[in-house]
N, CA, C and O atoms as a Tinker XYZ file with bonds, in Angstrom:
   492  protein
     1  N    -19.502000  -56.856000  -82.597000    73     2
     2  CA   -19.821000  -55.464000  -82.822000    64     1     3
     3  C    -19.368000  -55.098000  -84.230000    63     2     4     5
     4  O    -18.208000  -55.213000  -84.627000    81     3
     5  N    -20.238000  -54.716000  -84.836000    73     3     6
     6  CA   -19.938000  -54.033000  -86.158000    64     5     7
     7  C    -19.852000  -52.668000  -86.288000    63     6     8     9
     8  O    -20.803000  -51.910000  -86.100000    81     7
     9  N    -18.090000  -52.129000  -86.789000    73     7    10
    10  CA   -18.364000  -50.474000  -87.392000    64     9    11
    11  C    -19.060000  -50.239000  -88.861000    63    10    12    13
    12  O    -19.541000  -50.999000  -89.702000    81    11
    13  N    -18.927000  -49.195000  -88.789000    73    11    14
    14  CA   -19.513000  -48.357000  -90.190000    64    13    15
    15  C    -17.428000  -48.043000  -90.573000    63    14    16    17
    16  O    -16.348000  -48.091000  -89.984000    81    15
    17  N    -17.934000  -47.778000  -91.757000    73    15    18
    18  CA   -16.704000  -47.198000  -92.049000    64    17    19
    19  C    -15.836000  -46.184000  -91.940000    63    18    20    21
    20  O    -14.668000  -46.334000  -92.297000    81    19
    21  N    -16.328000  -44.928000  -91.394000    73    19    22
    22  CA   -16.190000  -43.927000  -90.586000    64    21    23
    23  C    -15.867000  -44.022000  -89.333000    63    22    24    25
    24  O    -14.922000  -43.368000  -88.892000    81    23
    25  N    -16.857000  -45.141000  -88.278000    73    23    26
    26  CA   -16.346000  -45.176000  -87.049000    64    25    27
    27  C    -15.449000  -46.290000  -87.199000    63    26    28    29
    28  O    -14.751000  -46.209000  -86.189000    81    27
    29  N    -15.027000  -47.348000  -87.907000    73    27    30
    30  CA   -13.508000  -48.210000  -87.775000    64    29    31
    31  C    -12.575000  -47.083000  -88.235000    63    30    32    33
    32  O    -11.655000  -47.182000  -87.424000    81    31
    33  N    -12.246000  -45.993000  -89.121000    73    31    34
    34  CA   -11.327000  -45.379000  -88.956000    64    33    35
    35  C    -11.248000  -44.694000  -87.945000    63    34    36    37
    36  O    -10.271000  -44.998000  -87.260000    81    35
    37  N    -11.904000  -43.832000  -87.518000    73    35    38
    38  CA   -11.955000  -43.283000  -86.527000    64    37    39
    39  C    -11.364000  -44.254000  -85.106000    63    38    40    41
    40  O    -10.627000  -43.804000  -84.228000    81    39
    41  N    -11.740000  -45.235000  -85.151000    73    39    42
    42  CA   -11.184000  -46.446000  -84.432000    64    41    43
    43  C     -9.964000  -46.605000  -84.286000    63    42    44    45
    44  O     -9.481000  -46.754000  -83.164000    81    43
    45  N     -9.278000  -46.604000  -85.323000    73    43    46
    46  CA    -7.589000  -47.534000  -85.438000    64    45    47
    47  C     -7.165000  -45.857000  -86.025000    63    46    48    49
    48  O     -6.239000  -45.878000  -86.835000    81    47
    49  N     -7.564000  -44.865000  -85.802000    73    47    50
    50  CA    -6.671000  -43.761000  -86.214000    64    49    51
    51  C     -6.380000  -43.676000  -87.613000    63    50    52    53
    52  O     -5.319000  -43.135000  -87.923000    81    51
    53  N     -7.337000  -44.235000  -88.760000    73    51    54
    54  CA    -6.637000  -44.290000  -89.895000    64    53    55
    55  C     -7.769000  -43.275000  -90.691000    63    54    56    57
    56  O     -8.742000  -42.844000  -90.073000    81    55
    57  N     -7.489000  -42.884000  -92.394000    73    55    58
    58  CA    -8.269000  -42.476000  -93.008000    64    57    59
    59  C     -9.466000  -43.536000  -93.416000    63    58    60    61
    60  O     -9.141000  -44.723000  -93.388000    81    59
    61  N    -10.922000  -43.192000  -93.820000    73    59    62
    62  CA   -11.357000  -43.971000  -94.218000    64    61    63
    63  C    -11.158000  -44.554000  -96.059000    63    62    64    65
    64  O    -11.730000  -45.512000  -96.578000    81    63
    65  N    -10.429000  -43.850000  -96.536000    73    63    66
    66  CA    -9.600000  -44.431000  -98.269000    64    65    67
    67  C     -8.860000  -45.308000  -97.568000    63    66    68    69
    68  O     -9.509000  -46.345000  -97.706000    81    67
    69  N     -7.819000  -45.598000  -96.832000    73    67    70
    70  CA    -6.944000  -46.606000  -96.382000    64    69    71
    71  C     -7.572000  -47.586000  -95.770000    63    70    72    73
    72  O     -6.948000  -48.646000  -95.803000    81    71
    73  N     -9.214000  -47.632000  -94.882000    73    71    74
    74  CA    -9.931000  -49.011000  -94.889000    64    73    75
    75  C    -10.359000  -49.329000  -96.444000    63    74    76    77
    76  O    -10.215000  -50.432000  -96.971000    81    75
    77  N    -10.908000  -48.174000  -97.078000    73    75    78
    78  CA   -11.412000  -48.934000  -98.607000    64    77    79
    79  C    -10.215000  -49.467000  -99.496000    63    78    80    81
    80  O    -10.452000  -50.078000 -100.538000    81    79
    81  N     -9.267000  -49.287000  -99.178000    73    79    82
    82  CA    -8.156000  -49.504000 -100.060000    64    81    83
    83  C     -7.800000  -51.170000  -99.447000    63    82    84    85
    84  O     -7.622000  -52.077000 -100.260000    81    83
    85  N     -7.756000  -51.326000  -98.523000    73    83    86
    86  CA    -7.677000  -53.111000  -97.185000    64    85    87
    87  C     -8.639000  -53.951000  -97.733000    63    86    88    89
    88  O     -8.378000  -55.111000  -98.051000    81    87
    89  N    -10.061000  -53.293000  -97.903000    73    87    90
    90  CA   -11.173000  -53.902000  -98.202000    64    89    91
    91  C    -10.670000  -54.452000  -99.889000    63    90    92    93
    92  O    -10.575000  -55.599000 -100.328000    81    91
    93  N    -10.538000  -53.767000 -100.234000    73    91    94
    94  CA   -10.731000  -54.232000 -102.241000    64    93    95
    95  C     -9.624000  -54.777000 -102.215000    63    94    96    97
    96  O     -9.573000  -55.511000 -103.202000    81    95
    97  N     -8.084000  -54.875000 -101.261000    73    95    98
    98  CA    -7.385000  -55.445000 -101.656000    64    97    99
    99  C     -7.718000  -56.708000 -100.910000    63    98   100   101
   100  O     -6.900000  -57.525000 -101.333000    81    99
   101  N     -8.320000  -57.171000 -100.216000    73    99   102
   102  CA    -8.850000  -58.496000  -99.337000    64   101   103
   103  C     -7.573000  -58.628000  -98.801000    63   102   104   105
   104  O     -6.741000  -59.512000  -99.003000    81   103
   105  N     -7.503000  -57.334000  -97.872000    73   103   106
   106  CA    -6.267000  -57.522000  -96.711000    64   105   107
   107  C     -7.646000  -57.689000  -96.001000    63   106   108   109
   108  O     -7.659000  -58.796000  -95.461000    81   107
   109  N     -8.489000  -57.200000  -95.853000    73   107   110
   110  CA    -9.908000  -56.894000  -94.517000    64   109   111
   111  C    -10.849000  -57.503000  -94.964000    63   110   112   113
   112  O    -10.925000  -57.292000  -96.175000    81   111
   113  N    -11.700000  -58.230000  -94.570000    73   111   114
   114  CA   -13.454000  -58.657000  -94.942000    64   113   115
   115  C    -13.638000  -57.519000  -94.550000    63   114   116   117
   116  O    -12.905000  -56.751000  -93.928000    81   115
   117  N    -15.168000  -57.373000  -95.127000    73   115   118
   118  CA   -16.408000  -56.042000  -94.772000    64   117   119
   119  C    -17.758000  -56.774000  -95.350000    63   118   120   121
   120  O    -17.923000  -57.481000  -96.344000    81   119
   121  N    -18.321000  -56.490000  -94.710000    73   119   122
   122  CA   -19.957000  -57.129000  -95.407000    64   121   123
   123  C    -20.669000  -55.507000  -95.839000    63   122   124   125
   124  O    -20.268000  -54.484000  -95.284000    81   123
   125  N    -21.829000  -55.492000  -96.964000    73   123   126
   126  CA   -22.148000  -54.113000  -97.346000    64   125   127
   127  C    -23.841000  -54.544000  -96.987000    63   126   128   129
   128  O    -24.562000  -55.448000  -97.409000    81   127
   129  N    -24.106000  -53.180000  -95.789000    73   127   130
   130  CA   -25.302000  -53.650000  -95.282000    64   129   131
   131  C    -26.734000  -53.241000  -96.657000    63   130   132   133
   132  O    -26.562000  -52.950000  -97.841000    81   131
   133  N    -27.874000  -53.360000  -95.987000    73   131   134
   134  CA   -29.076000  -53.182000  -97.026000    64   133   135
   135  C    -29.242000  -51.189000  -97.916000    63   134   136   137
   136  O    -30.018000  -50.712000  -98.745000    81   135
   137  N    -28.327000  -50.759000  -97.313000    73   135   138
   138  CA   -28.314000  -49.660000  -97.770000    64   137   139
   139  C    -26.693000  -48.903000  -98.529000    63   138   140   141
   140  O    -26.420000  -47.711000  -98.667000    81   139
   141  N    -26.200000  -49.636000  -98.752000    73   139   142
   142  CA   -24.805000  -50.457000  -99.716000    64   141   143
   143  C    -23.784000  -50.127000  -98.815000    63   142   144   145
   144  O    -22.649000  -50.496000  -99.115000    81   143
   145  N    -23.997000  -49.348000  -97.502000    73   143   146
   146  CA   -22.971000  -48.980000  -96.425000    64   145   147
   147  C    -21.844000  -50.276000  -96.373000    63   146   148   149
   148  O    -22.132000  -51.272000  -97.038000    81   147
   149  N    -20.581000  -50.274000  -95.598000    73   147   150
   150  CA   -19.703000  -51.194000  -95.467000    64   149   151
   151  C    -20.288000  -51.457000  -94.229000    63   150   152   153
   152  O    -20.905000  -50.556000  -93.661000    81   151
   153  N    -20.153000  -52.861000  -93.598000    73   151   154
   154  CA   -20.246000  -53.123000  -91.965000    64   153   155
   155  C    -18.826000  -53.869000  -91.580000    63   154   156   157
   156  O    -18.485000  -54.853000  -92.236000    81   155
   157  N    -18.164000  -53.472000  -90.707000    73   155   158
   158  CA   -16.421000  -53.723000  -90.732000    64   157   159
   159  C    -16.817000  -54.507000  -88.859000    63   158   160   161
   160  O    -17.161000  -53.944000  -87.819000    81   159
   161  N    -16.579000  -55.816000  -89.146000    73   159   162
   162  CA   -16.487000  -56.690000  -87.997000    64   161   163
   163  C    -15.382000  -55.966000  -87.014000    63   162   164   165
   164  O    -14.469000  -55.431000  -87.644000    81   163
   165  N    -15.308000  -55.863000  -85.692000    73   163   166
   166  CA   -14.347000  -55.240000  -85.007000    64   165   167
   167  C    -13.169000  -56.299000  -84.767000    63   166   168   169
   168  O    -12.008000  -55.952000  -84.548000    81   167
   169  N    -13.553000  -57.485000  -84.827000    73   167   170
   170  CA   -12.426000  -58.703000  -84.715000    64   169   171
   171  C    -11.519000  -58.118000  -85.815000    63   170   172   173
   172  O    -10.390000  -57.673000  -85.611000    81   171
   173  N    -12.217000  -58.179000  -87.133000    73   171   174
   174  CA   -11.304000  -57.927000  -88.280000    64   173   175
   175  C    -10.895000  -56.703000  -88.319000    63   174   176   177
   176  O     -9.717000  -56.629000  -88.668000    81   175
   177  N    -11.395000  -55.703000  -88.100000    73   175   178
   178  CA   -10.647000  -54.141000  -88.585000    64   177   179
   179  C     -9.513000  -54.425000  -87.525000    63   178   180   181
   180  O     -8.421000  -54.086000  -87.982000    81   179
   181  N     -9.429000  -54.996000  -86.116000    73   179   182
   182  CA    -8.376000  -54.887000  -85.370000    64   181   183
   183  C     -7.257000  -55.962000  -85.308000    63   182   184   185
   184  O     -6.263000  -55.910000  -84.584000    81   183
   185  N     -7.667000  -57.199000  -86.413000    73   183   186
   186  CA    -7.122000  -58.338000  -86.766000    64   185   187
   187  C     -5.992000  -57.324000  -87.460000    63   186   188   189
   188  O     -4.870000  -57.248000  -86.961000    81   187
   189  N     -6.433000  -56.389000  -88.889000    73   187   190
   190  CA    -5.378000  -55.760000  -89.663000    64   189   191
   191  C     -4.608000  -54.280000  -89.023000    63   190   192   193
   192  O     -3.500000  -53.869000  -89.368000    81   191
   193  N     -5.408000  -53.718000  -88.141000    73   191   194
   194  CA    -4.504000  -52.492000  -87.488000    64   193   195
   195  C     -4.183000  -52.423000  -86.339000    63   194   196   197
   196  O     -3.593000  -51.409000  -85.965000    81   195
   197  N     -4.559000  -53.813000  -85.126000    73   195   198
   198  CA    -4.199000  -53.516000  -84.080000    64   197   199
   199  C     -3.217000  -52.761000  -83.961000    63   198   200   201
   200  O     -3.214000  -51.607000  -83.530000    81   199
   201  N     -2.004000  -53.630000  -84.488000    73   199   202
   202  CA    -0.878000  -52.942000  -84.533000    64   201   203
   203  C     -0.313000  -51.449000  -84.314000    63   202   204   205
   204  O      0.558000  -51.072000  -83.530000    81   203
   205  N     -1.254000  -50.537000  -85.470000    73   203   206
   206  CA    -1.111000  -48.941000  -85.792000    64   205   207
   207  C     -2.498000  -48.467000  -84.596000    63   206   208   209
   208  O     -2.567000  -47.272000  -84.310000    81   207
   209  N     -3.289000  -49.211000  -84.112000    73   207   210
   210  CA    -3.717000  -48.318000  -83.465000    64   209   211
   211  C     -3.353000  -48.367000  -81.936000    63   210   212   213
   212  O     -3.598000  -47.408000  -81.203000    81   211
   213  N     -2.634000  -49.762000  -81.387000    73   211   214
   214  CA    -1.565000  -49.705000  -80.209000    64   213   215
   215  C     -0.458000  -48.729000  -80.325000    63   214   216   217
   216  O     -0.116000  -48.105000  -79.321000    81   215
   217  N      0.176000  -48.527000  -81.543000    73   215   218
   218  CA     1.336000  -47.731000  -81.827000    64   217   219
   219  C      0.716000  -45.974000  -81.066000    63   218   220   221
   220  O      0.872000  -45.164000  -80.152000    81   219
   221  N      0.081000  -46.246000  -82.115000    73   219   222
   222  CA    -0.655000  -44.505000  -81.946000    64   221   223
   223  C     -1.115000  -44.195000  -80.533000    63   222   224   225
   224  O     -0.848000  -43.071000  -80.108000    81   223
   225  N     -1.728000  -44.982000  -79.803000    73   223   226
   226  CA    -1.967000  -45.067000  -78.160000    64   225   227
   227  C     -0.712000  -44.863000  -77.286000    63   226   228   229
   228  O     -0.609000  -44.308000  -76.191000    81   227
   229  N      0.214000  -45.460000  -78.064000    73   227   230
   230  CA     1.300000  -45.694000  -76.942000    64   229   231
   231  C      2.103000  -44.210000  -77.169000    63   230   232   233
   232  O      2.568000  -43.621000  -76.193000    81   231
   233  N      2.223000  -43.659000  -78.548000    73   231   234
   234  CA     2.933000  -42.678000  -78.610000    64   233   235
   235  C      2.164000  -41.437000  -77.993000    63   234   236   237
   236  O      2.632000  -40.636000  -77.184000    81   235
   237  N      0.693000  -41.440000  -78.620000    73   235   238
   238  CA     0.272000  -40.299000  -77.199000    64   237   239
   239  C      0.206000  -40.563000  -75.624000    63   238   240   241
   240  O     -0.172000  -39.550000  -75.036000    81   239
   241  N      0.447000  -41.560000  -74.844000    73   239   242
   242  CA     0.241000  -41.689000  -73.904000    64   241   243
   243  C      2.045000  -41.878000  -73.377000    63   242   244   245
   244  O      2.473000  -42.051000  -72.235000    81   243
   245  N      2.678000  -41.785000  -74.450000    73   243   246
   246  CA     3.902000  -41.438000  -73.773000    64   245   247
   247  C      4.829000  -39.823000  -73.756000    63   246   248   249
   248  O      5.786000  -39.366000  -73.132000    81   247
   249  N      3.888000  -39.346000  -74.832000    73   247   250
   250  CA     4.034000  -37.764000  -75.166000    64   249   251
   251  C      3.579000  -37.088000  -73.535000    63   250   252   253
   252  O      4.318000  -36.393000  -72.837000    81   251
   253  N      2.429000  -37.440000  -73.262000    73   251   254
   254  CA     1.498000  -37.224000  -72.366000    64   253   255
   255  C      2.356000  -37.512000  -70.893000    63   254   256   257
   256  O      1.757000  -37.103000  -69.899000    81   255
   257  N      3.557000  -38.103000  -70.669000    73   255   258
   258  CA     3.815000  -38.492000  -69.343000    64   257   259
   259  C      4.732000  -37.301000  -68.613000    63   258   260   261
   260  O      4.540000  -36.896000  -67.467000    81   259
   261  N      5.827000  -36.802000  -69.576000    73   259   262
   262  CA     6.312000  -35.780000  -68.799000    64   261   263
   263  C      5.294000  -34.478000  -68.234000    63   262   264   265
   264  O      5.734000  -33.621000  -67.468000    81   263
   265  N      4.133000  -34.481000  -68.648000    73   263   266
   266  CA     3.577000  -33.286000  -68.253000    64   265   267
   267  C      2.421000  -34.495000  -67.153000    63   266   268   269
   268  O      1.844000  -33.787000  -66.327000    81   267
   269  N      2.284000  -34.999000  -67.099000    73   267   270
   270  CA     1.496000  -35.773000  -66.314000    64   269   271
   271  C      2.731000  -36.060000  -64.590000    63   270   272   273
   272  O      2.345000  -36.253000  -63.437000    81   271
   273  N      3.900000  -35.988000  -65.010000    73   271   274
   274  CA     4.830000  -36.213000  -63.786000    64   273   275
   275  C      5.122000  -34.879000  -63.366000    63   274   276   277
   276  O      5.409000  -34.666000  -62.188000    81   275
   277  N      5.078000  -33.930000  -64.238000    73   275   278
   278  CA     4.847000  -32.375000  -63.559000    64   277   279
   279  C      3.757000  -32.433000  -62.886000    63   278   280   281
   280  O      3.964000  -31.959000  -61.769000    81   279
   281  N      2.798000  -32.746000  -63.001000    73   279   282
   282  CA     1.402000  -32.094000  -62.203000    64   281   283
   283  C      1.422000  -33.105000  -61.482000    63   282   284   285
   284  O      1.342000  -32.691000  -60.325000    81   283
   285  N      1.498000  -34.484000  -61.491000    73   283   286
   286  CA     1.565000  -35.192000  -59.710000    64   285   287
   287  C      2.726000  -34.898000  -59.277000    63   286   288   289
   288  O      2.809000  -35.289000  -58.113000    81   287
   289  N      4.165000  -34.149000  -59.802000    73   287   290
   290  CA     5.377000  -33.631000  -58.530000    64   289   291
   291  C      4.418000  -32.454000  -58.152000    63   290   292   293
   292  O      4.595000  -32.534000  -56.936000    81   291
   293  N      3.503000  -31.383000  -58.297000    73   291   294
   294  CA     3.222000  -30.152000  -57.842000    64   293   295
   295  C      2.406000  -30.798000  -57.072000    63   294   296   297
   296  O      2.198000  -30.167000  -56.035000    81   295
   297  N      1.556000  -32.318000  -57.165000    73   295   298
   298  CA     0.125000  -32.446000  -56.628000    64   297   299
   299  C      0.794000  -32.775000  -54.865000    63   298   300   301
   300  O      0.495000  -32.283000  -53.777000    81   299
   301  N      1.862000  -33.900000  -55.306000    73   299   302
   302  CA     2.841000  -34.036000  -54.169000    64   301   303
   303  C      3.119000  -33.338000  -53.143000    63   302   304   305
   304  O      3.102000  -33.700000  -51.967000    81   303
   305  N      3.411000  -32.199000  -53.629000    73   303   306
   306  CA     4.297000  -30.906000  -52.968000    64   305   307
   307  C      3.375000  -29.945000  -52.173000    63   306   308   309
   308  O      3.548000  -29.190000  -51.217000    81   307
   309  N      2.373000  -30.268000  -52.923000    73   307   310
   310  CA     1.052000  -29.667000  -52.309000    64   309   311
   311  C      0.526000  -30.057000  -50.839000    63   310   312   313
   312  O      0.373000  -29.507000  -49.748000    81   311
   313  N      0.302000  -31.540000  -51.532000    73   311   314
   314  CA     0.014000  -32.413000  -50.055000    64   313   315
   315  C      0.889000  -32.391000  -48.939000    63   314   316   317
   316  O      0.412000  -32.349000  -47.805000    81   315
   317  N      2.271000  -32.416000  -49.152000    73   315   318
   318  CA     2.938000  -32.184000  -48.320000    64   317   319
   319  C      3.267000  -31.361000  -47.187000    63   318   320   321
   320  O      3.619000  -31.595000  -46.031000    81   319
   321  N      2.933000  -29.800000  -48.211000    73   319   322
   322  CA     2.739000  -28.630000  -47.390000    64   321   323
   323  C      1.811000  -28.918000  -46.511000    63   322   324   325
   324  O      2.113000  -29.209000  -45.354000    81   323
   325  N      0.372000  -28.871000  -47.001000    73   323   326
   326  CA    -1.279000  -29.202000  -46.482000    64   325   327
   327  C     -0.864000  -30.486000  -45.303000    63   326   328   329
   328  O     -1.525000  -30.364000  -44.272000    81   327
   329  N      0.111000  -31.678000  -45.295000    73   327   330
   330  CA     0.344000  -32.369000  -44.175000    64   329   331
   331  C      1.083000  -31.088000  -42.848000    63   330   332   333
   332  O      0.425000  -30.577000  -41.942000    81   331
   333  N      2.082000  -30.926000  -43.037000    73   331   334
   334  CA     2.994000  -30.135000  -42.787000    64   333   335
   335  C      2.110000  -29.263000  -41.679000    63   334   336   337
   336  O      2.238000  -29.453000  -40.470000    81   335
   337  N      1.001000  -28.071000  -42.363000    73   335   338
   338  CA     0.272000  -27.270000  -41.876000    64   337   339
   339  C     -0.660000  -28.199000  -40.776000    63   338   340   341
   340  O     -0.787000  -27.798000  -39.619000    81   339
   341  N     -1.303000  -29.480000  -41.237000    73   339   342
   342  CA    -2.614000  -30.515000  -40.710000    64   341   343
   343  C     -1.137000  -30.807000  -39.485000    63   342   344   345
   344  O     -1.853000  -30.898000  -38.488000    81   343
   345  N      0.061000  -30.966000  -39.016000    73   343   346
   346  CA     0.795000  -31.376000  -37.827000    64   345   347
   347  C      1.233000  -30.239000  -36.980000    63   346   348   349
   348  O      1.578000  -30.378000  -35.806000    81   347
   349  N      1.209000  -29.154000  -37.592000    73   347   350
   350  CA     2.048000  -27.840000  -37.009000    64   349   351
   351  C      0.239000  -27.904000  -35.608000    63   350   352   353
   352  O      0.054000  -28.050000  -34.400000    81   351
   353  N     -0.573000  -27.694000  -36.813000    73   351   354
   354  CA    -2.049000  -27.655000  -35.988000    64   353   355
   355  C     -2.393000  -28.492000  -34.651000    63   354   356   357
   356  O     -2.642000  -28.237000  -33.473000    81   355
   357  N     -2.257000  -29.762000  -35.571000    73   355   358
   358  CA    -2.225000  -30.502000  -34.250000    64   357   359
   359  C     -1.190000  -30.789000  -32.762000    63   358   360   361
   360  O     -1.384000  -31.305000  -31.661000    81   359
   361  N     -0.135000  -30.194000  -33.397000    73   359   362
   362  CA     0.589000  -29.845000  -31.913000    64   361   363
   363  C      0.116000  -28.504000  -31.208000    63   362   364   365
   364  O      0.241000  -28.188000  -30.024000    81   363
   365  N     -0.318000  -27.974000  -31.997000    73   363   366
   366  CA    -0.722000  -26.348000  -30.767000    64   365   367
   367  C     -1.802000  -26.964000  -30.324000    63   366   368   369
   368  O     -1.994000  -26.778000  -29.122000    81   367
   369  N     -2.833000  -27.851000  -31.038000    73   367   370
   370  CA    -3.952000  -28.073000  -30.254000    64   369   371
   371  C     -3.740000  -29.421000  -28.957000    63   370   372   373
   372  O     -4.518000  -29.772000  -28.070000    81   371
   373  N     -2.683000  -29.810000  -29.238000    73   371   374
   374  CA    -1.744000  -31.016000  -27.979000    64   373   375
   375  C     -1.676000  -29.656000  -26.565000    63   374   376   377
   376  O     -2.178000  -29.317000  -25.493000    81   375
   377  N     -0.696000  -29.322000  -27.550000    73   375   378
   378  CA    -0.226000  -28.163000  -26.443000    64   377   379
   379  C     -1.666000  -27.232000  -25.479000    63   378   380   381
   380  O     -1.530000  -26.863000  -24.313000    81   379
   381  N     -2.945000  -27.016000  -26.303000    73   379   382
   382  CA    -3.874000  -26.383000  -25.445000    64   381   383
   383  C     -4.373000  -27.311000  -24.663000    63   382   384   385
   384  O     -5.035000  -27.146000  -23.638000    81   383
   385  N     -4.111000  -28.097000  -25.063000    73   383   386
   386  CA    -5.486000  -29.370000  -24.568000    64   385   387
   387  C     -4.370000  -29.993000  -22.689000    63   386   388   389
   388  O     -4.612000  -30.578000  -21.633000    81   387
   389  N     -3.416000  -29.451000  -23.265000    73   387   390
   390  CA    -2.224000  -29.717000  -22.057000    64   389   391
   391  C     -2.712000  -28.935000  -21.193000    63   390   392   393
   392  O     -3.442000  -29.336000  -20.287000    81   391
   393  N     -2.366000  -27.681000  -21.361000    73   391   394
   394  CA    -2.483000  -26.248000  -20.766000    64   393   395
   395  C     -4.158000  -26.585000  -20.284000    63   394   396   397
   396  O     -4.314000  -26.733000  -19.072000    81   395
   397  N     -4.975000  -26.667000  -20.867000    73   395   398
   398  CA    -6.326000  -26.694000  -19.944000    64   397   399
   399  C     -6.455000  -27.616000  -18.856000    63   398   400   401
   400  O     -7.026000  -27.328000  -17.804000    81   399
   401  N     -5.758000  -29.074000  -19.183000    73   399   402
   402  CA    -5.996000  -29.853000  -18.421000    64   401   403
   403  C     -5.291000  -29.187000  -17.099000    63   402   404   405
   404  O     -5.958000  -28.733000  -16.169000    81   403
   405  N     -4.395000  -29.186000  -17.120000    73   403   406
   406  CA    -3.565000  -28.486000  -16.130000    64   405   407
   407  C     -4.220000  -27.145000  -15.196000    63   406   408   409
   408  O     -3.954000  -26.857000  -14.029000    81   407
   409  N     -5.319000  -26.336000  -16.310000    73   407   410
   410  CA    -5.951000  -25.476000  -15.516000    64   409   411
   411  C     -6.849000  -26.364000  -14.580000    63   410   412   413
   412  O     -6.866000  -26.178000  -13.363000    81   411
   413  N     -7.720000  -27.499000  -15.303000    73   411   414
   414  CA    -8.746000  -27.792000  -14.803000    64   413   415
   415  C     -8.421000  -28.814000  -13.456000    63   414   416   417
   416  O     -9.042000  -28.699000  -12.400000    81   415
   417  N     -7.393000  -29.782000  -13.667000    73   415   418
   418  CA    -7.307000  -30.710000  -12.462000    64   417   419
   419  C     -6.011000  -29.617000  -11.219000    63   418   420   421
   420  O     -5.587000  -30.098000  -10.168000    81   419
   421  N     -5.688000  -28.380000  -11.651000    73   419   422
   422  CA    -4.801000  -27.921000  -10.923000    64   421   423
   423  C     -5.542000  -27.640000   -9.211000    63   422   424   425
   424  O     -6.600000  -27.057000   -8.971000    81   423
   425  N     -4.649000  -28.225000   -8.288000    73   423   426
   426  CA    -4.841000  -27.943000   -6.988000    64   425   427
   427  C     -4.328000  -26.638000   -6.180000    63   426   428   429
   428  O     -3.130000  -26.357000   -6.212000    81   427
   429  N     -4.876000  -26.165000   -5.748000    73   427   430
   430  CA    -4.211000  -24.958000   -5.066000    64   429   431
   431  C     -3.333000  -25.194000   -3.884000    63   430   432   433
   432  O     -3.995000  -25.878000   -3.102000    81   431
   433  N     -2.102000  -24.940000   -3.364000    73   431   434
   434  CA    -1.666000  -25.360000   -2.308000    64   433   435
   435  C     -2.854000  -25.313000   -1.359000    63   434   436   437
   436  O     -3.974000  -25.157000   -1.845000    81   435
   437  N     -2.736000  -25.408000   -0.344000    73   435   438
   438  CA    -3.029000  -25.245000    1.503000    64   437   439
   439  C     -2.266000  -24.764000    1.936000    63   438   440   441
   440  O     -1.096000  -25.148000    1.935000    81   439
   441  N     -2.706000  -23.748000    2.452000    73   439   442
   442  CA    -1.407000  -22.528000    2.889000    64   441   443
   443  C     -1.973000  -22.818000    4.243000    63   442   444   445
   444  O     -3.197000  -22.731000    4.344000    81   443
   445  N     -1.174000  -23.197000    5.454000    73   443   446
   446  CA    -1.227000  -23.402000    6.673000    64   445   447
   447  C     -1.029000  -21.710000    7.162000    63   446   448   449
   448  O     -0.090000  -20.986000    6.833000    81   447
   449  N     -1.962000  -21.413000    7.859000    73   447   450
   450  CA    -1.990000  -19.795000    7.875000    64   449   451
   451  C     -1.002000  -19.675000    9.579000    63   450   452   453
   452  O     -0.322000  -18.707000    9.919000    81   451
   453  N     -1.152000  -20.551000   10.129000    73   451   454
   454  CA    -0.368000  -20.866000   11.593000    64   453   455
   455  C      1.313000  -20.908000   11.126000    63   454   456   457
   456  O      2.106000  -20.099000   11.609000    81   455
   457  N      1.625000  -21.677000   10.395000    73   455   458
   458  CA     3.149000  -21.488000    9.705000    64   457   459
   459  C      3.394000  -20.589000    8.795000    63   458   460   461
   460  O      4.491000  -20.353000    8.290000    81   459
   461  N      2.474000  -20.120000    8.589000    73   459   462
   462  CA     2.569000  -18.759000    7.631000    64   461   463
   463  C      2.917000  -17.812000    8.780000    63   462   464   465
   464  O      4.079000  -17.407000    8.796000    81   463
   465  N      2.334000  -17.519000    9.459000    73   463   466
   466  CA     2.161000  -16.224000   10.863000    64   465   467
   467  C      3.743000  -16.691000   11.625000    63   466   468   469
   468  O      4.472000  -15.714000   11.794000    81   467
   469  N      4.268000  -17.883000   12.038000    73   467   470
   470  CA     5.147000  -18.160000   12.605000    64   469   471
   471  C      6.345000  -17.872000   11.565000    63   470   472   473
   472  O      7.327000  -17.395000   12.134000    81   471
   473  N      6.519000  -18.077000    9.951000    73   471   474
   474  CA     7.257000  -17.832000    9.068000    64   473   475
   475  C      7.767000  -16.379000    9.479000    63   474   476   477
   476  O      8.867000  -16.007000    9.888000    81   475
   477  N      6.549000  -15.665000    9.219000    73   475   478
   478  CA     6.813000  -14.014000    9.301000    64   477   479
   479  C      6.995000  -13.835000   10.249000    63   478   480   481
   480  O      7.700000  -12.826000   10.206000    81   479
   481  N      6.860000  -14.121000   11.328000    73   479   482
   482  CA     7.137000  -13.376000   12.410000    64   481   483
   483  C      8.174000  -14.064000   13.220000    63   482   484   485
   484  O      8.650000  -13.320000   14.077000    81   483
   485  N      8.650000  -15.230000   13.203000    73   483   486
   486  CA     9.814000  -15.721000   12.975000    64   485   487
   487  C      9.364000  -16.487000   15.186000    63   486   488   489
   488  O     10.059000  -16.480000   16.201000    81   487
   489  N      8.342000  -16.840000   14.985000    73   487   490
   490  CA     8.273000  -16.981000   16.599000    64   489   491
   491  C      7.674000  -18.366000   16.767000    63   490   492
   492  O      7.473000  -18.819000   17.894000    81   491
């Protein structure tokens, strides 16, 4: 893959005077296409800056972490609640599903109306 000289800086985070300055000092090859543009091999622009453009990655992506561990502790805390609420639920719905069954298979005594009459009246 070949950049332009604009998109390899843009690439490794640098100005594009600091690739032309690599180039003329033959720290960098560049080939100059049919319209006198630079064409900057990506092997080579990252042969000379991997370095500064890992640096630069690593320092925003470590700037980036304390606020990234704030918003998954809130994302956390969230879910937790939202579990919390998803178990409170499912025990009241334990608890109805109890209570119906209980309506539905419930038997009524047999009230023997002969020991009932002998109860009360004591004979």
């Amino acid at each position: 893959m070949k950049f332009t000289l604009k998109q390899a800086a843009d690439a490794v985070g640098k100005d594009r005077s600091t690739l032309q300055r690599a180039i003329k000092n033959g720290r960098m090859s560049a080939s100059i296409n049919e319209l006198g543009n630079y064409e900057i091999d990506a092997a080579e622009l990252y042969r000379v800056f991997d370095a500064v453009a890992r640096n630069n990655a690593n320092a925003t992506d470590i700037d980036a972490v304390p606020v990234q561990v704030d918003v998954l502790q809130q994302q956390v805390q969230m879910q937790r609640e939202f579990i919390a609420t998803l178990e409170k639920l499912l025990d009241e719905a334990h608890a109805d599903k109890r209570r119906l069954m209980q309506l539905l298979t419930h038997e009524p005594q047999k009230v023997n109306t002969g020991e009932l009459w002998r109860r009360v009246f004591k004979r």
